[in-house]
C-alpha positions in Angstrom: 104.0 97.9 120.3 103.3 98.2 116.3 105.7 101.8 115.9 107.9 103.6 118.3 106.0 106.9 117.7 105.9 109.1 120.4 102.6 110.3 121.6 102.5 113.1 124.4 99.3 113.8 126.1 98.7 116.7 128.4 95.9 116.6 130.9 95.4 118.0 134.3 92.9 115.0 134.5 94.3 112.2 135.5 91.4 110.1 134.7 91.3 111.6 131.0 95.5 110.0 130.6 94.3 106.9 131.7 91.8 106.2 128.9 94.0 107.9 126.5 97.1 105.8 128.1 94.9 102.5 127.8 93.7 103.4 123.8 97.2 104.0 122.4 100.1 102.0 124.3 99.5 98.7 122.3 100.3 100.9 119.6 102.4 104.1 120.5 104.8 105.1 122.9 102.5 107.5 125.2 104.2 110.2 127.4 101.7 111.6 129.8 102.1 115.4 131.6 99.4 116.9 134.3 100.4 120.6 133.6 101.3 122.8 131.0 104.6 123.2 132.4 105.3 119.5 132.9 104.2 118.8 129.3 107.0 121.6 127.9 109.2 119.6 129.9 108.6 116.5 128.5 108.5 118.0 125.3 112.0 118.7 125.4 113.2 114.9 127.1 111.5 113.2 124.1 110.7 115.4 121.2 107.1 113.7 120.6 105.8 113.3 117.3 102.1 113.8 117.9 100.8 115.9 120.7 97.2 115.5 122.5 97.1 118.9 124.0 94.2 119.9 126.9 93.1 123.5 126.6 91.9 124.3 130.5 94.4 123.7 132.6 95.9 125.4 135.7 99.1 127.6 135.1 100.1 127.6 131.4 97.0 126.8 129.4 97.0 124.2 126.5 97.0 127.3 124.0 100.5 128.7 125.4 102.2 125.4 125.2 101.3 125.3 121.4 102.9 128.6 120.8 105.5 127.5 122.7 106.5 124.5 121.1 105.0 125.9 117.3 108.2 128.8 118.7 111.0 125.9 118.3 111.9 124.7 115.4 112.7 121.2 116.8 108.8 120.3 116.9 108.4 122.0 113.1 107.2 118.8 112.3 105.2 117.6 115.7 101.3 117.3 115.3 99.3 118.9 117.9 96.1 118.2 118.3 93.7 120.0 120.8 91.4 118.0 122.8 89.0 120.0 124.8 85.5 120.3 126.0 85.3 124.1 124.6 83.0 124.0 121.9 82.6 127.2 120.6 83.9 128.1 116.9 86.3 131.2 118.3 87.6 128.5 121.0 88.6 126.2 117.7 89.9 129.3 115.8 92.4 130.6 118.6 93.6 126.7 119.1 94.4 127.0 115.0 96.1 130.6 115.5 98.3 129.3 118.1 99.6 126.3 115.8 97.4 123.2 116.5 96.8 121.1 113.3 93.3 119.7 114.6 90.6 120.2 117.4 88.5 117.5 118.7 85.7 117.8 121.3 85.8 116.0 124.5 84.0 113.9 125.4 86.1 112.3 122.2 84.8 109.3 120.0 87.6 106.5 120.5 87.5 105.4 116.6 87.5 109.5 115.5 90.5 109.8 117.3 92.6 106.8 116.6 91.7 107.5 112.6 92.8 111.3 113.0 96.2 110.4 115.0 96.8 108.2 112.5 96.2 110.0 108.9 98.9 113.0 111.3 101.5 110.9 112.0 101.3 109.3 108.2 101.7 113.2 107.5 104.4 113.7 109.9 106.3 111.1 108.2 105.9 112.3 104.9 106.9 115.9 105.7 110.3 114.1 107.5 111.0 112.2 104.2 110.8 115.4 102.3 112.9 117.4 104.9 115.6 114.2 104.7 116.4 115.1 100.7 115.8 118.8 101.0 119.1 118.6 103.7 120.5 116.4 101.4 120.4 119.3 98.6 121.6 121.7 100.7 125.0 120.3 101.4 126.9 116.9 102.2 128.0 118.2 105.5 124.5 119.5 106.9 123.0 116.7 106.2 124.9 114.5 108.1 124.8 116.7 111.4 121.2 117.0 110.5 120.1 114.0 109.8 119.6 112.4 113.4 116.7 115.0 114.3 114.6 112.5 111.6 116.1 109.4 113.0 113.0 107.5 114.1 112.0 107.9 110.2 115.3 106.0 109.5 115.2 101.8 108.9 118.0 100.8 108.1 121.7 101.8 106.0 123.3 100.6 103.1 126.7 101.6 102.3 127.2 101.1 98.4 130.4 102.5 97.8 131.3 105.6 97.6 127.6 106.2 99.1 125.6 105.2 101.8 122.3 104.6 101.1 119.6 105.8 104.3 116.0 103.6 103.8 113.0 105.1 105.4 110.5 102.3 103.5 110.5 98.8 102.8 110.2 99.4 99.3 113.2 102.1 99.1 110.8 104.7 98.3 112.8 108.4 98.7 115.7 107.1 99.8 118.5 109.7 100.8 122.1 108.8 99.1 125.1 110.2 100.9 128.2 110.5 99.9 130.1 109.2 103.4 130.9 105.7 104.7 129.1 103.4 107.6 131.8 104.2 110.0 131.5 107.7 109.9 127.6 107.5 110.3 128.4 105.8 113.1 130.5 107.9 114.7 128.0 111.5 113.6 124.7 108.9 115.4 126.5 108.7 118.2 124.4 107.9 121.1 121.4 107.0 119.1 120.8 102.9 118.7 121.8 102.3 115.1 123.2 99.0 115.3 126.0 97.4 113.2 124.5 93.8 112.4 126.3 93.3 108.5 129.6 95.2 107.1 127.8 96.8 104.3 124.6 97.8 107.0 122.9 99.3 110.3 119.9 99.3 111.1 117.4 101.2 113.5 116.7 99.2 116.3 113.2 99.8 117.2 112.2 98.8 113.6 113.5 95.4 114.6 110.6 92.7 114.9 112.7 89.3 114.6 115.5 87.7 113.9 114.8 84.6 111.4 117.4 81.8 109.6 118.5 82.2 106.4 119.9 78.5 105.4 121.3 76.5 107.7 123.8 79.0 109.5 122.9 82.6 108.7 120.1 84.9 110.3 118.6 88.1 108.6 117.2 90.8 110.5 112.8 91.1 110.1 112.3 95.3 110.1 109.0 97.0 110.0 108.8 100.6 108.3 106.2 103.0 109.5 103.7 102.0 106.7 103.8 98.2 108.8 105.7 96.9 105.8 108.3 94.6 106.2 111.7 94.0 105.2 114.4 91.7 105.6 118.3 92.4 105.9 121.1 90.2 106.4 123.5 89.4 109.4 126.9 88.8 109.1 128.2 85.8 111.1 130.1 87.3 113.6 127.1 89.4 114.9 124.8 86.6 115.1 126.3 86.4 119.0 126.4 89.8 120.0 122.2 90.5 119.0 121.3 87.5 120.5 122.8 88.4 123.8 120.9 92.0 123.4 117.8 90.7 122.7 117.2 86.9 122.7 113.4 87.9 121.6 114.3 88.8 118.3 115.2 85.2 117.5 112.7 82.6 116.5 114.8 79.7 115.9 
């Protein structure tokens, strides 16, 4: 799997979530729902970050889950993109009213569709870098409460006293500084996966690729951003055991 983007799909055709299944899971994490209702549901277990949203469905139709999720302000930044054999321009224009970002006619082309999700979750990503410093500006204190609803933009941490420095890109494009320590980071992400792997960083596990030797003892940790650029960050020594033991795949020597 290249990202851990989360891609819902909601379909009362079963047949439809397998091809869209079998497209993206090489590449995305894909969340399937048969209903409206089931869809909302998993909506709220995983927070997805693109949604491919059926119109004609039985119960709630695939306009009232837009509104329904355009309503919450947790998916402000969710892409939701209608796939539906309606072709009609009014059928197009009341998908746009109720929040969707695009409309694409089944039966879909597979390439039209794979370029689209991409080029919205490339804008979904910028949009959470920009919402990362404008918490920042707004206070010390919200930003650290906040800052976990944008965690799958985050790569890794650097603390460089008396800040601590949050990447979301290889290159250290926009990153956010905070005036806070590693520890307490720790303790505000707790029960999300940022692991301690160095005393000056953590790092977001599902960036992880590999693990790879640095000279003839130490190891560095091999992250992908979401632009598939890579980075590298060291280990200290005495985590070398403990990652190994949670994921002996990361290691290539």
């Amino acid at each position: 799997m290249e990202t851990q983007y989360r891609i819902l799909a909601v379909d009362d055709d079963a047949a439809n979530l397998n091809i869209i299944s079998e497209m993206l899971e090489d590449k995305y994490q894909v969340i399937t729902a048969e209903s409206g209702e089931e869809g909302l549901q998993k909506a709220k277990e995983v927070v997805p970050d693109l949604v491919l949203l059926d119109i004609m469905m039985p119960g709630i139709d695939g306009y009232e889950v837009c509104r329904r999720l355009r309503s919450d302000s947790q998916y402000a930044n969710t892409k939701i993109l209608f796939l539906s054999a309606k072709e009609l321009v009014k059928d197009r224009l009341i998908g746009y009213d109720a929040g969707g970002d695009d409309y694409i006619t089944k039966p879909f082309d597979d390439e039209e569709l794979l370029a689209k999700i991409k080029v919205f979750l490339r804008l979904k990503y910028e949009e959470q870098i920009k919402s990362l410093n404008k918490i920042v500006e707004k206070g010390q204190t919200d930003a650290i409460q906040k800052i976990s609803q944008y965690f799958s933009s985050v790569l890794y941490v650097q603390s460089t006293f008396p800040y601590c420095k949050i990447i979301c890109r290889a290159e250290e494009q926009d990153a956010v500084l905070l005036r806070t320590t590693l520890k307490e980071l720790e303790k505000q992400f707790d029960g999300q996966d940022l692991l301690r792997i160095h005393k000056s960083y953590l790092v977001n596990p599902i960036k992880v690729v590999s693990v790879s030797r640095k000279g003839s003892q130490d190891y560095e940790a091999v992250l992908k951003d979401n632009e598939e650029k890579t980075v590298k960050v060291p280990i200290g020594r005495k985590y070398h055991t403990s990652l190994r033991q949670l994921n002996p795949k990361w290691f290539t020597s």
